[in-house]
C-alpha atoms as one frame of an Amber mdcrd trajectory, in Angstrom:
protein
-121.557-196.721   0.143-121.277-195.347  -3.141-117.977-195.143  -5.147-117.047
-191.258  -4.060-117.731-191.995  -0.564-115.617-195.028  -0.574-112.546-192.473
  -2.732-113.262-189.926  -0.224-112.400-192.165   3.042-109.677-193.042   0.986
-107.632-190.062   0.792-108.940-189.257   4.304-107.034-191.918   5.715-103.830
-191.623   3.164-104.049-187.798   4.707-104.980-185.763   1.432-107.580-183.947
   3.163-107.076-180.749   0.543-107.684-183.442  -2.510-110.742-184.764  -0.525
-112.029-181.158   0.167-111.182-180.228  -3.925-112.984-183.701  -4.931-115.996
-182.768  -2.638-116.593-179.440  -4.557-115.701-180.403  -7.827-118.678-183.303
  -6.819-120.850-180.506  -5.166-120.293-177.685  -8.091-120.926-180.139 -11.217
-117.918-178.840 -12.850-117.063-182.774 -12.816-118.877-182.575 -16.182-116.301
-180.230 -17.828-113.036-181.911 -16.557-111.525-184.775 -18.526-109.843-187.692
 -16.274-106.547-186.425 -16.621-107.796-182.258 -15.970-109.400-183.419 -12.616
-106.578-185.897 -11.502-104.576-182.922 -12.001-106.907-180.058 -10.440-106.941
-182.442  -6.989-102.898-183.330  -7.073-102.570-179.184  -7.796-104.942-178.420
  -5.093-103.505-181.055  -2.476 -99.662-179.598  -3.793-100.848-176.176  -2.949
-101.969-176.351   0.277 -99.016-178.571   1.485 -96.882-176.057  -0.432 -98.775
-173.061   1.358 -98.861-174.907   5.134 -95.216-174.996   4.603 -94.247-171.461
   4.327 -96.125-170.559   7.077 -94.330-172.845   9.491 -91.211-172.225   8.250
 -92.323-168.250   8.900 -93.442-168.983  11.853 -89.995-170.356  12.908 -88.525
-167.807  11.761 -89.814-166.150  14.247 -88.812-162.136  12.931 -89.482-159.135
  14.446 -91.901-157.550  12.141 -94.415-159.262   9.891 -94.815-157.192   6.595
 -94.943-157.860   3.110 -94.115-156.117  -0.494 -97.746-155.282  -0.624 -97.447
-153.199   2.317 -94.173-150.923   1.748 -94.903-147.416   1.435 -93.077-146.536
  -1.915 -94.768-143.107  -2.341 -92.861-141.545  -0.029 -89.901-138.258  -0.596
 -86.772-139.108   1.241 -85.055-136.377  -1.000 -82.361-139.240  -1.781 -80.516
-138.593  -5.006 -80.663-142.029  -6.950 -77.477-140.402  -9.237 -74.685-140.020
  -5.395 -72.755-142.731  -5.238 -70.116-142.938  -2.329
């Protein structure tokens, strides 16, 4: 067993499986060549940080459990509701 199979089983088993998929690629890809030490400790804690960060909103949408699912990117701003921004009550 070689040393990045040995790292890899590592963070299997400490349950980074985002850093182990982001380690795998950055193996696969030979873009190890162009990170420094510190640039690829940080691209695996950033990827591993992301995906926790990203597993989290969705449960916590998910238990939020709301009536419609929408987002900004989907509101309809074009349209003439002949509202006069200037009436104030």
């Amino acid at each position: 067993m070689n040393n990045n199979q040995a790292t890899l089983r590592k963070l299997e088993q400490m349950k980074f499986h985002c850093m182990a998929r982001a380690f795998t690629s950055t193996m696969a890809t030979g873009v190890r060549n162009h990170f420094t030490a510190d640039e690829l400790v940080s691209h695996l804690v950033d990827a591993e940080w992301d995906d926790r960060h990203n597993r989290k909103l969705a449960r916590l949408l998910k238990g939020a459990r709301f009536r419609y699912s929408a987002s900004f990117e989907e509101i309809d701003f074009t349209l003439n509701r002949d509202i006069d921004k200037n009436l104030r009550k």
